[in-house]
N, C-alpha and C positions, 0 to 999 in steps of 0.2 A: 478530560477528554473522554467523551464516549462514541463507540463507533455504532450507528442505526444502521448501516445495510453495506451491502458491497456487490459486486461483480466479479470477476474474475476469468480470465484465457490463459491456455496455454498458448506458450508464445513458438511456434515452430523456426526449427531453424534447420533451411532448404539444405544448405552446404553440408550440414555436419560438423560443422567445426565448434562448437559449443560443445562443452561437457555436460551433464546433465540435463535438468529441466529447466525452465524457463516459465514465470507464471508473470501476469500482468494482471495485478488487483487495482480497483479503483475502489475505495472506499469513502463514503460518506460519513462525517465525523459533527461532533455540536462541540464547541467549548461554552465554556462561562461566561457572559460578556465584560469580566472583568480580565480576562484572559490576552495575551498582548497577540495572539493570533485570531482571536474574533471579528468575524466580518459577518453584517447583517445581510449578507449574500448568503451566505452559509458556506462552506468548505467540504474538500474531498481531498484525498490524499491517494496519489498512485503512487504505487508500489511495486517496483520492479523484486522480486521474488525466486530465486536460486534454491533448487533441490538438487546435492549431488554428491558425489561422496566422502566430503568434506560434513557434509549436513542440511540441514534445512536454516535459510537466511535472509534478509533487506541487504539484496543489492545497492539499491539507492530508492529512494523516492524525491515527491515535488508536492509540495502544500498548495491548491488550488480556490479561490473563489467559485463557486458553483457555477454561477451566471457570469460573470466574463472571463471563467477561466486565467484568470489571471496567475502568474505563478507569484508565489509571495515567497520573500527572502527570510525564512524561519525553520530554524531548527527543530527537530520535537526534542524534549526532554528525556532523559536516559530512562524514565520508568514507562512514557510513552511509548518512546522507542520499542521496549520488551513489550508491552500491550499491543502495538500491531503487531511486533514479530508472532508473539502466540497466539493472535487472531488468524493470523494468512497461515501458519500450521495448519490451526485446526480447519482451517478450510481449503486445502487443498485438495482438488476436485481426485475423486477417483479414476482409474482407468474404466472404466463403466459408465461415466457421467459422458 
């Protein structure tokens, strides 16, 4: 899996009731086409994103078709897994951004 671009917000929360941060990445991914999650749509992968003082972490995510968005019923793999987690780190927007 390799990931070509992303996006990302802070996700605000009006109440207060959330502990920390809140980030909402969407990331564009390629697999292999031998790969059991390959779709000739292409894929994206959001990623609900938690900084707080516990740590920086994947809340949860959803594996996406590009064009009909479709959510597809697939887990990423455990070394996947840690490759977005230290993607959405190293991209976590500054207080300046």
């Amino acid at each position: 899996m390799i990931i070509t671009s992303h996006t990302v917000a802070r996700i605000e929360d009006p109440f207060g009731i959330l502990e920390g941060e809140r980030y909402e990445f969407f990331l564009n991914i390629e697999v292999e086409e031998e790969d059991e999650l390959y779709s000739e749509y292409g894929l994206k992968l959001r990623v609900l994103y938690i900084v707080d003082e516990k740590g920086m972490r994947i809340s949860n995510y959803h594996i996406t078709e590009n064009t009909t968005d479709q959510i597809l019923d697939f887990e990423l793999e455990e070394e996947e897994e840690e490759l977005v987690n230290q993607y959405c780190k190293e991209h976590i927007p500054s207080e300046e951004e």
